[in-house]
C-alpha positions as CSV (number, residue, x, y, z in Angstrom):
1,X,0.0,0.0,0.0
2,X,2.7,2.5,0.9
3,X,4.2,1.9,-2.4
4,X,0.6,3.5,-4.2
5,X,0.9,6.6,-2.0
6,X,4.6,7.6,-2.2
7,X,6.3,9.6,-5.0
8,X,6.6,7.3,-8.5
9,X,9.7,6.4,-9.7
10,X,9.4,8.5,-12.2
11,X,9.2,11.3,-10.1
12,X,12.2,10.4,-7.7
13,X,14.4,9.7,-10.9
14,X,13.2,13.5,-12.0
15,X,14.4,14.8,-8.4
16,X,17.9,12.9,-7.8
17,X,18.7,14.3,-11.8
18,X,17.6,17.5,-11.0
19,X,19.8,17.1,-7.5
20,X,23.2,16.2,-9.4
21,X,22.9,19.1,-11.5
22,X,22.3,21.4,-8.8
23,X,25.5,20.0,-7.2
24,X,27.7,20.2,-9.7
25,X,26.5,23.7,-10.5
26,X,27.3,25.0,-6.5
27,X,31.0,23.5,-7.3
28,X,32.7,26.4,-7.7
29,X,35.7,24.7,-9.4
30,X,33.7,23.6,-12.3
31,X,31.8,26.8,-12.1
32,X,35.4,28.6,-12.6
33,X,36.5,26.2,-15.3
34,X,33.0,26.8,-17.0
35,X,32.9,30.4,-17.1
36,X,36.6,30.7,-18.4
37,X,35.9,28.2,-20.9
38,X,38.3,25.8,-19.6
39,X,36.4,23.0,-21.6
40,X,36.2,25.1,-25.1
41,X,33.7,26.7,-26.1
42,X,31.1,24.2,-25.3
43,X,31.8,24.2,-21.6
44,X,27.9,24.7,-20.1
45,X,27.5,21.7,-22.4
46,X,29.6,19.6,-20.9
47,X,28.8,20.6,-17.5
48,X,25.2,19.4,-18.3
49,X,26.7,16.1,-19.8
50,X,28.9,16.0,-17.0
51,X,25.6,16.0,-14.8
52,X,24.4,13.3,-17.1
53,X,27.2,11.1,-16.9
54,X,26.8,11.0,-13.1
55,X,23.3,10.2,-13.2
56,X,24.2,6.8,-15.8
57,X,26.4,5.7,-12.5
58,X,23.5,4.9,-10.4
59,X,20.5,2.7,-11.2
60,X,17.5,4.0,-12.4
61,X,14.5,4.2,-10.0
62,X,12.5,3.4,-13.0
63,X,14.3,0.6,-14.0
64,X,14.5,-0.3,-10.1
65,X,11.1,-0.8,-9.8
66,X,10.6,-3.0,-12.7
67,X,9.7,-6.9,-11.9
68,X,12.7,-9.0,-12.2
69,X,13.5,-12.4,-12.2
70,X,15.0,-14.0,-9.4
71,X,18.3,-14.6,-10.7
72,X,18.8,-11.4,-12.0
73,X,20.8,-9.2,-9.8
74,X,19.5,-5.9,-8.7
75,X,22.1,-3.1,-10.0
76,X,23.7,-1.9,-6.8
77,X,24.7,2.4,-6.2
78,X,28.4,3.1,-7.0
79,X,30.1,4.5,-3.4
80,X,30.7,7.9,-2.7
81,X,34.6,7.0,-3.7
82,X,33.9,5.8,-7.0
83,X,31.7,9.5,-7.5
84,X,34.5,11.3,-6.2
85,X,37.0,9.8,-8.6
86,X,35.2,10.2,-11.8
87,X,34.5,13.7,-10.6
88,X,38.3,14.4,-10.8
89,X,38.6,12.6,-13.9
90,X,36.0,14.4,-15.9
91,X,37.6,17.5,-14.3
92,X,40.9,16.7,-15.5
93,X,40.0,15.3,-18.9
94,X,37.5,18.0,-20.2
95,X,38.2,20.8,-18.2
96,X,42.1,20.3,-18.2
97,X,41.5,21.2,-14.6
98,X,43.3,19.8,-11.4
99,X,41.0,19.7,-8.4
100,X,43.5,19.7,-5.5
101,X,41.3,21.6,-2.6
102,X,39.0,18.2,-2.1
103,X,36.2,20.2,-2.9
104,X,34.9,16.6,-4.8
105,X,34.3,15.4,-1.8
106,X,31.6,17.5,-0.3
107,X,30.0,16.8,-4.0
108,X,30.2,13.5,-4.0
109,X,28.8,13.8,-0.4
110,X,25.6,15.7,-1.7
111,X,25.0,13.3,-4.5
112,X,25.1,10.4,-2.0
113,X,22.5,12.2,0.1
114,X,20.4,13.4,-2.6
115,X,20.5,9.6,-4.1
116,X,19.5,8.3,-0.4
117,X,16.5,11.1,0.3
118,X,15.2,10.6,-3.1
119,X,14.9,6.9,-2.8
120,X,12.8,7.4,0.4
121,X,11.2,9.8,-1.2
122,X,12.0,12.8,0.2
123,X,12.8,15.6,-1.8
124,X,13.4,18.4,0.8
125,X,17.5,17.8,0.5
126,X,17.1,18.4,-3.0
127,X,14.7,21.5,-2.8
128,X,17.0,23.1,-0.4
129,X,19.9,22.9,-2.6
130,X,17.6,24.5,-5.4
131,X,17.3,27.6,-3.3
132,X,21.2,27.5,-2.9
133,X,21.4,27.6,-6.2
134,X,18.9,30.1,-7.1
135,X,20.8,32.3,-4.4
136,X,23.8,32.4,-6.9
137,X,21.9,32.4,-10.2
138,X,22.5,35.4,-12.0
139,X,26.1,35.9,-10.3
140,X,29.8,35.4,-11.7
141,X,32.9,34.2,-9.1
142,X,35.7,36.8,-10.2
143,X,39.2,34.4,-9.5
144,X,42.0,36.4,-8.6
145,X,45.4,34.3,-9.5
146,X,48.2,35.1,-7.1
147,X,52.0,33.8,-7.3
148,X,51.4,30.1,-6.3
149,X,48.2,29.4,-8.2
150,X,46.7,30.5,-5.0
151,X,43.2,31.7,-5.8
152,X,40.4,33.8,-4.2
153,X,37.3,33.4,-5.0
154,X,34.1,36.3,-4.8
155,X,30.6,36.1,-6.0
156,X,29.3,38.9,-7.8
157,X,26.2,39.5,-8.9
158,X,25.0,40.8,-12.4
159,X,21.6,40.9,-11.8
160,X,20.2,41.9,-8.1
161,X,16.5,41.5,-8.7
162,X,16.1,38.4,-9.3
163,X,16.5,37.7,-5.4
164,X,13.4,38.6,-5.0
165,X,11.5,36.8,-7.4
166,X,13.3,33.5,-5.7
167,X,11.1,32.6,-3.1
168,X,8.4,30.5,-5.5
169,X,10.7,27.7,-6.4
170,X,9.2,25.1,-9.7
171,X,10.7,22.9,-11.3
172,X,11.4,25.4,-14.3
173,X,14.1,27.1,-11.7
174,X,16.4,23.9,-12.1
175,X,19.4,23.9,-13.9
176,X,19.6,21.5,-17.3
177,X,20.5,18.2,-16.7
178,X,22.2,17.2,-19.8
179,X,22.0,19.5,-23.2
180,X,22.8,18.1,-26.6
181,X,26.2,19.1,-27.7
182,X,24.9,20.3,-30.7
183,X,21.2,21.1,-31.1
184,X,18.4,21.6,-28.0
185,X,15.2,20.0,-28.9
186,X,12.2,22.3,-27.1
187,X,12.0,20.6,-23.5
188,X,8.9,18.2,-23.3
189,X,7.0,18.4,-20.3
190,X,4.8,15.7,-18.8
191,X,1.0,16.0,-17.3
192,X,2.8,16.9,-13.6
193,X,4.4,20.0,-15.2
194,X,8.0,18.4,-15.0
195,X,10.5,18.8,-17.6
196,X,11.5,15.4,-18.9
197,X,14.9,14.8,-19.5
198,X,16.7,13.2,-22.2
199,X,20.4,11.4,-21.8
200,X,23.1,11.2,-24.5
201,X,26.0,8.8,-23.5
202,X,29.6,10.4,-24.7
């Protein structure tokens, strides 16, 4: 019975994507890397692929709550080492970028917790870091490079009003989860008013 009354699978799928974006949009190192470019000219691409490509690590809920035979094993969640080491990787390997403040482990951390709270069904981890995000939307981290490679980091915002429009939070206020490299089909939403998101493996 509680099965019928909790959130689909559909619906927790939806939230954990939409919570891996969010993440890797707060991390400020790929948010640097992005914004200088440090992955060509396609860089917000790849951060949305990049979101993607986390999301293939872990089971879908969908495909979780499928009838299976009994011999067929049910796909286990990769740890939070395994996400932390792709993170780096994807960071070195697209955005020529050497994480070295273990930053990727608060990430990974978030992603784990997102993955757990959406499984239960709980989506109040994920809206919280939605309202993170929307805090910083609209505002650029200015890196100052000192002798060293030592950086500081500031948030500045370009656009002050949107802080106030902020408070209703939807689903339309989440970041893409992966973008087609090279043409965006118009998003397609479902009856529920959630944008439904489409995956395309590297």
């Amino acid at each position: 019975m509680a099965s019928a009354v909790g959130p689909t699978p559909e619906v927790r799928q939806l939230q954990f994507e939409q919570g891996v974006a969010i993440s890797l949009h707060l991390w400020l190192s790929l948010t640097v890397a992005v914004q200088n470019n440090l992955g060509g000219p396609a860089s917000e691409d790849k951060r949305d692929w990049f979101a993607g490509a986390i999301v293939d690590m872990f089971p879908s809920f969908v495909d979780l709550a499928k009838p299976r035979k009994p011999s067929q094993k049910i796909p286990q969640d990769p740890d939070a080492e395994d996400v932390e080491a792709t993170l780096l990787q994807v960071m070195w390997d697209e955005f020529e970028t050497n994480v070295d403040d273990e930053s990727e482990i608060e990430v990974a951390e978030r992603i784990m917790k997102a993955r757990a709270m959406c499984a239960a069904g709980d989506f109040a981890f994920v809206e919280d870091l939605r309202r993170r995000w929307l805090d910083t939307k609209g505002k650029t981290v200015k890196v100052q490079e000192v002798d060293g490679g030592d950086q500081e980091t500031d948030w500045e915002s370009d656009d002050d009003e949107d802080s106030e429009e902020d408070d209703d939070v939807n689903m339309d206020d989440a970041p893409a989860l992966v973008a087609a490299p090279k043409e965006r089909p118009p998003p397609e939403v479902d009856e529920d008013g959630f944008t439904k998101v489409t995956r395309k493996k590297r």
